[in-house]
DONUDREN-584095 format. One record per residue (C-alpha): x, y, z. Coordinates in steps of 0.001 Angstrom, whole numbers, plus 524288, in hexadecimal, padded with zeros to 5 digits. Layout:
! DONUDREN-584095
XYZ;...
! end
This chain:
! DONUDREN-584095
33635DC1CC47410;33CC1DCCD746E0E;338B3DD386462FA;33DEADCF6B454B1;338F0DD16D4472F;33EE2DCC5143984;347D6DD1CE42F5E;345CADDCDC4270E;34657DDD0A41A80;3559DDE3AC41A53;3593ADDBAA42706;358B9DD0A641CAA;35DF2DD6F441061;369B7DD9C141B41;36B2CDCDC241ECE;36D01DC86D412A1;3755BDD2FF40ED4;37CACDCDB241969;37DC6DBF9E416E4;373D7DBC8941DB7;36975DB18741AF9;35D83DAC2B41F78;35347D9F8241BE7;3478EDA86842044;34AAEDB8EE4241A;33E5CDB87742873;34365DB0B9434DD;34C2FDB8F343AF1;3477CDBF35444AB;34E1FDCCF944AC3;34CDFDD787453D0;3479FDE59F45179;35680DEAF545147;35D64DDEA444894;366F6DE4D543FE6;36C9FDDC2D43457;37A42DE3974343E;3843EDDA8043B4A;37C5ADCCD743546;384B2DC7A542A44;38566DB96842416;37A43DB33842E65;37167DA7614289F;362B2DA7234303A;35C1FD9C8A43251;34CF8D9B6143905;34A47DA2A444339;35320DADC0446AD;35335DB82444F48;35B69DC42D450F4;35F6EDCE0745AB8;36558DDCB4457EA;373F8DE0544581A;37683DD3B545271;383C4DCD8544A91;38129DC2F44411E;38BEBDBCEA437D9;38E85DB13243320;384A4DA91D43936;37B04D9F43437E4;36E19DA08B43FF0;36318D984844106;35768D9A10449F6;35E21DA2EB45184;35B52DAE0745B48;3686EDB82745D48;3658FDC3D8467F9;369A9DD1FB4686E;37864DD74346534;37D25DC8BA462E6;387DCDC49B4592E;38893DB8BC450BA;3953ADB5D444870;397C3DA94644197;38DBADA0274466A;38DD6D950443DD8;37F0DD8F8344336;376C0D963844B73;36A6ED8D7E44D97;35F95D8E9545835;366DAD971646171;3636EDA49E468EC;36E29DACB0469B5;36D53DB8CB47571;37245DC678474FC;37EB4DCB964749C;383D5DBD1B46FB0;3902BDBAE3467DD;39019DAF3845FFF;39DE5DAE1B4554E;3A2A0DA27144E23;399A8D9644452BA;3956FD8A2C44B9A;388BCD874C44FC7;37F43D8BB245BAF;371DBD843345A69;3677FD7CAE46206;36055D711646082;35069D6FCE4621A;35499D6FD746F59;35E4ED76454770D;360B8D70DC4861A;36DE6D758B485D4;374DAD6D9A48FA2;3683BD6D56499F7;363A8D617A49BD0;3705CD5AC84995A;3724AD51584A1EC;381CDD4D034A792;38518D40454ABFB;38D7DD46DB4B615;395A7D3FF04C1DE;39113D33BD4BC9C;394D9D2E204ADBB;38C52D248C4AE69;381F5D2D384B247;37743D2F1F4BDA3;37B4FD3CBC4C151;3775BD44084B675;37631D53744B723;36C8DD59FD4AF21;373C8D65E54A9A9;36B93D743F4AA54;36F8AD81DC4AC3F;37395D86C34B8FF;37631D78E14C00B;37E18D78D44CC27;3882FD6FA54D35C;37E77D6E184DDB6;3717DD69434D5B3;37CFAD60EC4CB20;381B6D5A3D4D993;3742DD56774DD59;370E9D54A64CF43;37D6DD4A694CE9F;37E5BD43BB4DC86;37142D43194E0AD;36ACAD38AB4D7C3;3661FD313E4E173;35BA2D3A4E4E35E;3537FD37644D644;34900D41BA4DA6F;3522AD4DEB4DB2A;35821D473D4CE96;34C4BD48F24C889;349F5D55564CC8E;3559DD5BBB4C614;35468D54414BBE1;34876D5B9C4BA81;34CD9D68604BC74;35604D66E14B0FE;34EEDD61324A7AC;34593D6EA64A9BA;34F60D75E64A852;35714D6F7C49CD6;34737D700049632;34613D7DA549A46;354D0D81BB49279;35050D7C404851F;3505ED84F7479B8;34F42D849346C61;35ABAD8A94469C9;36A57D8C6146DC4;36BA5D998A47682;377B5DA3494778A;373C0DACBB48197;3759EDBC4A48300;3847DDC0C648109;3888CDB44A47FB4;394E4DB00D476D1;396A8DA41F46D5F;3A22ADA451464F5;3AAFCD9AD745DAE;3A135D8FB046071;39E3FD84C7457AD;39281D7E2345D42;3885FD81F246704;37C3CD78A946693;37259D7A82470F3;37925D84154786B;37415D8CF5482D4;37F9CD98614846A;37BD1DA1DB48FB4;379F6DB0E649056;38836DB66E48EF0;3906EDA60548C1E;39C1EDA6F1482EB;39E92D9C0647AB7;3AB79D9CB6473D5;3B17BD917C46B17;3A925D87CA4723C;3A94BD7ADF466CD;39C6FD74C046A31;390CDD774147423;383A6D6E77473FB;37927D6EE547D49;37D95D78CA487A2;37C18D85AA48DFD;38701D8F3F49261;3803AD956249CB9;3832DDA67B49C8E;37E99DB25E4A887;389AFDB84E4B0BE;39311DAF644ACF9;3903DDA99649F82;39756D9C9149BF2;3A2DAD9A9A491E6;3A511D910D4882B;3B35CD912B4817A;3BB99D8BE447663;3BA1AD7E11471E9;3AE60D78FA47B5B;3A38FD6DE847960;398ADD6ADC481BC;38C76D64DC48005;381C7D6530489C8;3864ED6D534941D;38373D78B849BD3;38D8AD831F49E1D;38A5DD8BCE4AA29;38EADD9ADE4AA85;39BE4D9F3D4B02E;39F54D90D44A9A9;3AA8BD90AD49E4A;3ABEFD84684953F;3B875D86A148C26;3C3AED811D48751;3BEE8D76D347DD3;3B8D0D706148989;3AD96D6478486EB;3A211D633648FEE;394FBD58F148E10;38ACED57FF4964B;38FAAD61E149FA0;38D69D6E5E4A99C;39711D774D4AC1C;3937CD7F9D4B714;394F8D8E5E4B9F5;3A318D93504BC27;3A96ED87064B56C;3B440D86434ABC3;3B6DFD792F4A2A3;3BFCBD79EE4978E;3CCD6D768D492CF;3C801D698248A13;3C17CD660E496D9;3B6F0D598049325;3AB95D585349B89;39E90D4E2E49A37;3933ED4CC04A242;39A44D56094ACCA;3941FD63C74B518;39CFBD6CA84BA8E;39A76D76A34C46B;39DACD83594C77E;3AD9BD87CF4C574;3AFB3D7A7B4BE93;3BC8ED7C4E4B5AB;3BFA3D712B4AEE7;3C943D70DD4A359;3D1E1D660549C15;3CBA8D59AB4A22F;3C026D515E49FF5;3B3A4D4F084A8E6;3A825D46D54A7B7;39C32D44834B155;3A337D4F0B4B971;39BC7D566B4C30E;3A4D6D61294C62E;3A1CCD69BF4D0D0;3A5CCD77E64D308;3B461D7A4A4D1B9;3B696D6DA54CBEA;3C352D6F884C5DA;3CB28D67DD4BAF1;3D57FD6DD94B1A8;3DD84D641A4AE18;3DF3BD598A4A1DC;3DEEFD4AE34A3BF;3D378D4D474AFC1;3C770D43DE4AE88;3BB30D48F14B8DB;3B1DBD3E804B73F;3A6F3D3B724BDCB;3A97DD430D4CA23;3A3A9D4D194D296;3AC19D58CA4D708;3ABD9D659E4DD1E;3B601D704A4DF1C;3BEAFD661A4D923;3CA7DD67E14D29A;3D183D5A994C9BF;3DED1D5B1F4C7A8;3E703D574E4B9AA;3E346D49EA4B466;3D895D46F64BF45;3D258D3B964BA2E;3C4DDD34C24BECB;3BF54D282E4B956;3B226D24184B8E4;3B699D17354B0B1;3B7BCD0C4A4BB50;3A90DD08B84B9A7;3A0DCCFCA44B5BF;3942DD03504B458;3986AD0E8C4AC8C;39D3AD1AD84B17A;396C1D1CEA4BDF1;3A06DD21324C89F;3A252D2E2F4CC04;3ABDBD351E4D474;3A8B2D40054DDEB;3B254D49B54E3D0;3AD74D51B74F000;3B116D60684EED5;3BE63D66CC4EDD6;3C5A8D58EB4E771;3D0FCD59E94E093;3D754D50994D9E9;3E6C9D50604D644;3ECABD4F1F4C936;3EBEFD40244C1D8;3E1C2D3D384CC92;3D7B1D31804C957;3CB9BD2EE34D031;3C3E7D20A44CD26;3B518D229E4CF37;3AD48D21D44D7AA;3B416D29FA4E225;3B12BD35154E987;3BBCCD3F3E4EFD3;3B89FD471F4FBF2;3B865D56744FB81;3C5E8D5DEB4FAD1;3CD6BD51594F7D8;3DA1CD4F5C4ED47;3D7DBD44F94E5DD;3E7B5D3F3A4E32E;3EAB1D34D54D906;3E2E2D28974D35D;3D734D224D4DADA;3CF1AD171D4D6F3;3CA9AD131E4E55D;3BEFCD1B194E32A;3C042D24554F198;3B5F1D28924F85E;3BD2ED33F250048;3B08DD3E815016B;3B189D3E9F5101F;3BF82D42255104D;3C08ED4EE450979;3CE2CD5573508EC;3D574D4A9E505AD;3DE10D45A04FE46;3DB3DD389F4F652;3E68AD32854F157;3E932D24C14E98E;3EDCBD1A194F23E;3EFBBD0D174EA9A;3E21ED07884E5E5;3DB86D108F4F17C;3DD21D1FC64F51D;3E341D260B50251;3DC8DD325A506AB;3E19BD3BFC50E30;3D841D436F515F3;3D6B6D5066516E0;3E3FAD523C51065;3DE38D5E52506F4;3DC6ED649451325;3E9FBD68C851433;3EB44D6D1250689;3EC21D7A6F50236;3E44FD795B4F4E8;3D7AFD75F04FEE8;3D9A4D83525048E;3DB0AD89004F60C;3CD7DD83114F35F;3C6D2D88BF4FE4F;3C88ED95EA4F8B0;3C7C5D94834E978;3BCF3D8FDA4E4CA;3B43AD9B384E867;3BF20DA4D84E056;3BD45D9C1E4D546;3AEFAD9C594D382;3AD56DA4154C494;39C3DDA26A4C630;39680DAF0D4C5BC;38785DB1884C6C0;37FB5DA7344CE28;388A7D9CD74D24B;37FA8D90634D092;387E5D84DA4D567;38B20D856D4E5B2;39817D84D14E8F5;39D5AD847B4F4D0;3ACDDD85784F638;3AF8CD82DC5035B;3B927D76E7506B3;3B51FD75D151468;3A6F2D737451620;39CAAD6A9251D2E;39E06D615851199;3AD7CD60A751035;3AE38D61A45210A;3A3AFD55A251F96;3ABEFD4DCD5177F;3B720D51685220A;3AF6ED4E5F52D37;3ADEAD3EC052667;3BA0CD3DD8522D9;3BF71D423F531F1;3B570D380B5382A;3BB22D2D9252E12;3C852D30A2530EC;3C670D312B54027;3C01DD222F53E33;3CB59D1D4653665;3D32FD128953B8C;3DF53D137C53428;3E015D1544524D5;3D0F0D1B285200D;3CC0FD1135514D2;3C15FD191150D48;3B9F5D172D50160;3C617D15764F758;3D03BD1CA14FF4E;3D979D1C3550B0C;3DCF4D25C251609;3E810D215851BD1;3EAEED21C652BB5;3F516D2CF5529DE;3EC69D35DF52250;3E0C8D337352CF3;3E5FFD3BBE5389C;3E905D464152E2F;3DC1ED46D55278C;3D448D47D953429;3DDD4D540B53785;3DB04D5A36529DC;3CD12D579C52A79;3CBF8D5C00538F8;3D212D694D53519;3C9CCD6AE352AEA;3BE8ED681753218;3C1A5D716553D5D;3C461D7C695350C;3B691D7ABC52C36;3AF48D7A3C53A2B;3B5F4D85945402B;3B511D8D9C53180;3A730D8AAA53062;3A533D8E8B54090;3AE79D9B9853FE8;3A428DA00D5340A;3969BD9D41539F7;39C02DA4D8544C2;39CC5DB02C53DF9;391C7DAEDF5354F;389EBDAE6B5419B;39283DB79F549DD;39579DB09355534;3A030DB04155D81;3A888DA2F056000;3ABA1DA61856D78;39BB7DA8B257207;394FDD9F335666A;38BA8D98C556E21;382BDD915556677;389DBD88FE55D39;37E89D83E8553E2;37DF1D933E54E0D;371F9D97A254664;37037D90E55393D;365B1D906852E28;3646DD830B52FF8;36BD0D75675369F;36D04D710652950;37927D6C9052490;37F07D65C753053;3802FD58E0526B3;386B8D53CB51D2D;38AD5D5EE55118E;38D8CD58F9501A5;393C5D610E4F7E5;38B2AD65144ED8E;393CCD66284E314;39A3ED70534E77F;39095D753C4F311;39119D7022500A6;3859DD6DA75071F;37E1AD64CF51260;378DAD598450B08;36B9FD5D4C512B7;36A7BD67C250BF9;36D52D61024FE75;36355D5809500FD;35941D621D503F5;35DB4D68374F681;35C65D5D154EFB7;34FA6D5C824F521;34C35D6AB04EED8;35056D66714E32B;34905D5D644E2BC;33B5CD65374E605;34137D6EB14D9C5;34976D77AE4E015;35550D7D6D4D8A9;35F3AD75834DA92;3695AD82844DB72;3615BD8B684E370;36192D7DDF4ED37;3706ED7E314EC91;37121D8B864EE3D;368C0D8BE14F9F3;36F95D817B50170;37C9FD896A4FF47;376CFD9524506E0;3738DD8D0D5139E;38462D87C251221;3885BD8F6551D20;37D25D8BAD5275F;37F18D7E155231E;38EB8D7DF65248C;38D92D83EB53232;38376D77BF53469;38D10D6E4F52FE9;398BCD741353800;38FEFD771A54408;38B90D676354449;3995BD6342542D4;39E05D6BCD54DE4;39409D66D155661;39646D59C6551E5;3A6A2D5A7D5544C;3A1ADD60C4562A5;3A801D6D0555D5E;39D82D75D8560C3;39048D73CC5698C;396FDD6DAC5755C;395E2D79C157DB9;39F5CD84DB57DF6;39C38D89A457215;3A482D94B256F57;3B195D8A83573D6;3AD5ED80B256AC1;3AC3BD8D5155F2B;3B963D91B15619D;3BD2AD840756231;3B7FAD800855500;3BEEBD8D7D54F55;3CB83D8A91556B8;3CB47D7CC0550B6;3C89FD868B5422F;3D487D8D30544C0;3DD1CD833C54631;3D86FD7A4B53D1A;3D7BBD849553308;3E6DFD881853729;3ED5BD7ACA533A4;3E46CD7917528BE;3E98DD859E52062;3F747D82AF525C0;3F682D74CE51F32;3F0ECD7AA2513BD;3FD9AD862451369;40696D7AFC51585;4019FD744450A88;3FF36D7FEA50183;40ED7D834C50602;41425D76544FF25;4124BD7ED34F26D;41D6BD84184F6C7;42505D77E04F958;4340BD76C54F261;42D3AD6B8A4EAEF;4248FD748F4E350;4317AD7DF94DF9E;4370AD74234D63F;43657D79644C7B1;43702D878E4CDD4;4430AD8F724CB58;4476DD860E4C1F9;4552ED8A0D4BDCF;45877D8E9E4CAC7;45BEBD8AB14D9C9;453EED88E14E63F;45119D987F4E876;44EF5D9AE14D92B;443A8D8F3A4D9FC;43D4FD94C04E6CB;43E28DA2BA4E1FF;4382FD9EBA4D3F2;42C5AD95524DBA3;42965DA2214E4D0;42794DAB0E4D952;41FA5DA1F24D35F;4175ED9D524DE8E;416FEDAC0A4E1A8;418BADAC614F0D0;41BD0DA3CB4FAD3;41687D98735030B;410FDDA26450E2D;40D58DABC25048A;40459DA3704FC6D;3F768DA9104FFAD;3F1E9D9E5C5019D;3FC82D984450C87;3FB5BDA53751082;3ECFEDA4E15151F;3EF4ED980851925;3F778D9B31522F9;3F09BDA6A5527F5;3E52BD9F4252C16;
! end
C-alpha cells in the first residue's frame, strides 16, 4: 500500500483558508507530495485519502480515496468511491456505493424467454458462444450448474466496498452513479442515471453519452451507450452501439450490435444484429448478423401460460419494413422475412428464401436470396465493419456459405427433390412453380461452396488438380464430417460442441473452449466438404484428378450464373422505375443526366456489378 501520512498543521490552516471543512482533520489521509493549492470549497467526511497534483473545488467527499494528478469539480456527493489517476470528474450529482457493490455481476436476464428458463448470469468478459450454450442448452442441468457456478465466483470475487472510476477515466455532467464500476480510461458524459454496473476500459475503453439510464448491466469495451438510451438487466457486448431513445430489458447483445430508436426485450442479439429504426419491437428472439427493417414488429402475446414463446432466426435474416412475426417461429439462415405471419413457420432447412404471407399460411420461395445482390454485399462487409480492438472475445465467423448454411441447403434440396407437387411445411407453402427453381438456386450454390472449399485445400496443401491422387488429403482429425450449428455467430460441428460442453462442464473456460474449436475450422470444413463429395460420388470413384477438375469445372460455372444473377439484379437499380422524382422540372435526358450524377456512374461501372461480372 502506498505510503501516506496526515495533515500538517498549515495543510489545515490552508484548507480552511480555503473553504475547506472537515468533521475530523485528523482523517484525511495524503501522500508525501499533497499540496493544498488548487483545493477550494471541499467538505470531508471519514476516511479520506489523497494523491499529489490534485484539483479539488466544490465538492463533497466522504470516505473517499482520489489518486495522483486527478481533478474533481462540482461533485455534489462523493461517498464510498476510489477514484484512479489522471481522472476528470465535473458537474455530477452523486457517485456512491452501498455495503455492497456487485455492479451488474451476478445479474441475472431472463433472456429469449419472458417467462423465463433461460436465464444468463451477467459477468465481465462473456461471449456469444458461452451466452448460446448458457441460453439453449438447459436441458443439460449439469453444465447449467456448472456456469452457474462459475458466475456466482466471479460476481463474489467483484464485490467491493466501494464505487470505482479507474485510471484516466472521465465522468462529467452526470447526476447519479450508484454502484458503478467505470474502467481504466471510460468517459461518462451527461449519462442521467447508472445503478449497479461496470463500464468495462483497456485498449478500447467504453462510452456512456447524454441522457442514459441503466441499471444492472455490464458495458463491455469498444461498446458506446448514448443518446438517452434505457437498458435493465442487460449486456452489451464489445464493439456495440445502442442509442437514439433505444429501450432494452432483460436483453445481451453481442459484438457490433447497433441498435437505436426501437425497443427490445428478452432479446438475444447476436453479432451484427442491426435495428435503427422507430416503431420496431425485437422480442423474444434469437438473431445473428441480422438486420430488422422500419416498424418490424414481433409478439410474444398469443399465450395462455404467460409469455413463453420465443422466436429464433438462423443467421443472416432480414426482415422488410411493417413485417410481423407471431411466435413461436423459426426462419432459416439468409432468408427475407416479407409482410405479416401468424402461421408460426418453421423454414430453418430452407435458408435463402424468401417467406412471404399467403392468406392464413406463408409461401416460401426457396433459395430466392440467392439471386440477390445485397447477399453478395454481406459476404464482404461484415469483417470491414468490425470496430473491436484488443482481444476480440466473442467468435464470429462471417462467411455465408459454410457446412452449416450448405447443410441446411443440402435438406432443403432432398425435400424439394421428394416433393410431389406444392411442398406443405410447418406453417408455410412452396408452391410447384417455385420447386424446379429452388433446386437450381440451391444446386448452384452448392456446387460453387464444394468447388471453393476444394480449389483452397489444394493450395493450402500444394497439389496439383490434374495429378491429385489421394482424395481423403492429410487432416488433423475426421472430425467434423457431421452435422455443424451456429453458435451464435460461430459455425461449428455439433461434435465438437458437445465435446465443449463437456469441458465446460469439467471447469474449463468456456472462451478458451470456443476459441480452440475455431482454430481446427478449416480441417473440419475440408471434412465436411470431403464427405459430401464422396457422398454425391463426386470424388473417390477412381480417376481422381477427372473427378477434381470436374468438381472445379462444375465451380466455375456455377459461380458464373450465380454473380450474373446477382449483376442482373443489382442492375434493376438502374431501372427507368427508380428515375422518377429525378430531374424534376425537366424532360427524359434532364432526369437521366440528374439520376447519373447522383448515382455517380453507371450500371457497368458500379464496382460492385463490375466485379460481378468479371468473375
Amino acid at each position: 500500500m502506498e505510503a501516506y501520512r496526515q495533515l500538517t498543521p498549515g495543510e489545515r490552516v490552508a484548507l480552511g483558508r480555503q473553504e475547506c471543512t472537515a468533521l475530523d482533520w485528523d482523517s484525511i489521509h495524503v501522500k508525501k507530495d499533497f499540496s493544498t493549492d488548487n483545493i477550494f470549497r471541499v467538505d470531508f467526511e471519514e476516511d479520506i485519502y489523497l494523491g499529489e497534483g490534485l484539483c479539488l473545488r466544490d465538492a463533497w467527499l466522504c470516505d473517499v480515496r482520489i489518486g495522483d494528478n486527478s481533478c474533481i469539480r462540482n461533485a455534489g456527493q462523493l461517498s464510498r468511491v476510489i477514484i484512479g489517476r489522471d481522472c476528470r470528474i465535473e458537474r455530477v450529482g452523486t457517485i456512491t456505493c452501498h455495503s455492497l457493490g456487485y455492479f451488474g455481476q451476478g445479474v441475472s436476464v431472463a433472456v429469449l424467454n419472458e417467462g423465463g428458463g433461460r436465464e444468463v448470469i451477467l459477468h465481465e468478459g462473456l461471449t456469444a458462444q458461452e451466452a448460446y450454450i448458457w441460453a439453449l442448452y438447459r436441458h443439460d442441468k449439469e453444465l447449467i450448474d456448472a456456469l452457474n457456478q462459475r458466475a456466482g465466483k466471479l460476481a463474489r470475487q467483484g464485490v467491493k466496498f466501494s464505487s470505482r472510476v479507474g485510471d484516466g477515466a472521465v465522468v462529467c455532467d452526470c447526476a447519479e452513479l450508484t454502484d458503478i464500476n467505470v474502467g481504466e480510461g471510460c468517459h461518462i458524459e451527461g449519462a442521467r442515471r447508472l445503478v449497479n454496473g461496470t463500464l468495462m476500459g483497456g485498449e478500447c475503453p467504453a462510452f456512456v453519452g447524454s441522457g442514459v439510464e441503466a441499471e444492472d448491466f455490464i458495458f463491455a469495451d469498444c461498446s458506446r451507450v448514448d443518446g438517452a438510451a434505457s437498458l435493465l438487466r442487460c449486456y452489451v457486448g464489445q464493439g456495440c452501439h445502442i442509442g437514439r431513445g433505444f429501450t432494452a430489458t432483460d436483453s445481451l447483445f453481442f459484438a457490433n450490435s447497433s441498435l437505436e430508436n426501437g425497443e427490445a426485450c428478452s432479446l438475444f442479439a447476436g453479432p451484427f444484429t442491426v435495428s435503427h429504426h422507430k416503431s420496431t419491437l425485437l422480442i423474444a428472439a434469437m438473431t445473428s448478423f441480422y438486420n430488422a427493417g422500419s416498424a418490424t414488429n414481433q409478439s410474444n402475446h398469443n399465450y395462455k401460460l404467460g409469455p413463453i414463446h420465443q422466436g429464433v432466426f438462423g443467421r443472416g435474416v432480414k426482415t422488410a419494413s411493417s413485417s410481423y412475426m407471431l411466435w413461436p417461429a423459426r426462419v432459416g439462415a439468409f432468408s427475407i422475412v416479407v409482410g405479416h405471419h401468424e402461421s408460426h413457420p418453421d423454414t430453418a432447412d430452407f435458408p435463402f428464401s424468401y417467406l412471404l404471407p399467403d392468406g392464413r399460411s406463408a409461401r416460401l420461395m426457396p433459395g430466392a436470396v440467392l439471386r440477390s445482390a445485397g447477399l453478395v454485399r454481406d459476404g464482404s462487409k461484415w469483417l470491414s465493419r468490425d470496430v473491436r480492438r484488443g482481444v476480440k472475445r466473442d467468435i464470429v465467423d462471417p462467411q455465408v456459405f459454410s457446412p452449416y448454411t450448405m447443410g441446411g441447403v443440402l435438406k432443403a434440396l432432398a425435400a424439394l427433390d421428394a416433393a410431389q407437387g406444392d411442398y406443405k411445411g410447418n406453417g408455410f407453402t412452396i408452391c410447384s412453380r417455385d420447386i424446379e427453381q429452388g433446386r437450381k438456386l440451391y444446386r448452384l450454390a452448392l456446387d460453387r461452396y464444394l468447388g471453393d472449399v476444394l480449389a483452397a485445400r489444394l493450395d493450402a496443401c500444394g497439389s496439383d488438380a490434374l495429378e491429385l491422387a489421394d482424395t481423403r488429403f492429410p487432416g488433423r482429425s475426421v472430425s467434423g464430417a457431421g452435422l455443424w450449428v451456429d453458435i451464435a455467430g460461430q459455425a461449428a460441428p455439433q461434435e465438437a460442441v458437445e465435446a465443449a460442453v463437456e469441458a465446460i462442464k469439467g471447469g474449463a473456460e468456456p472462451a478458451a473452449v470456443f476459441a480452440s474449436i475455431a482454430t481446427l475450422r478449416a480441417d473440419w470444413e475440408w471434412n465436411w466438404v470431403r464427405s459430401v463429395l464422396v457422398s454425391q460420388g463426386l470424388l473417390g470413384g477412381g480417376d481422381d484428378s477427372a473427378a477434381v477438375q470436374a468438381v472445379l469445372s462444375r465451380r466455375d460455372a456455377a459461380a458464373r450464373v450465380l454473380a450474373d444473377l446477382a449483376a442482373e439484379d443489382a442492375a434493376r437499380e438502374y431501372d427507368e422505375i427508380f428515375r422518377i422524382g429525378y430531374g424534376i422540372d425537366g424532360d427524359s435526358a434532364v432526369r437521366d443526366a440528374d439520376f447519373l450524377a447522383v448515382r455517380g456512374c453507371t450500371a457497368e461501372e458500379h464496382p460492385l456489378i463490375a466485379g460481378l461480372k468479371k468473375k
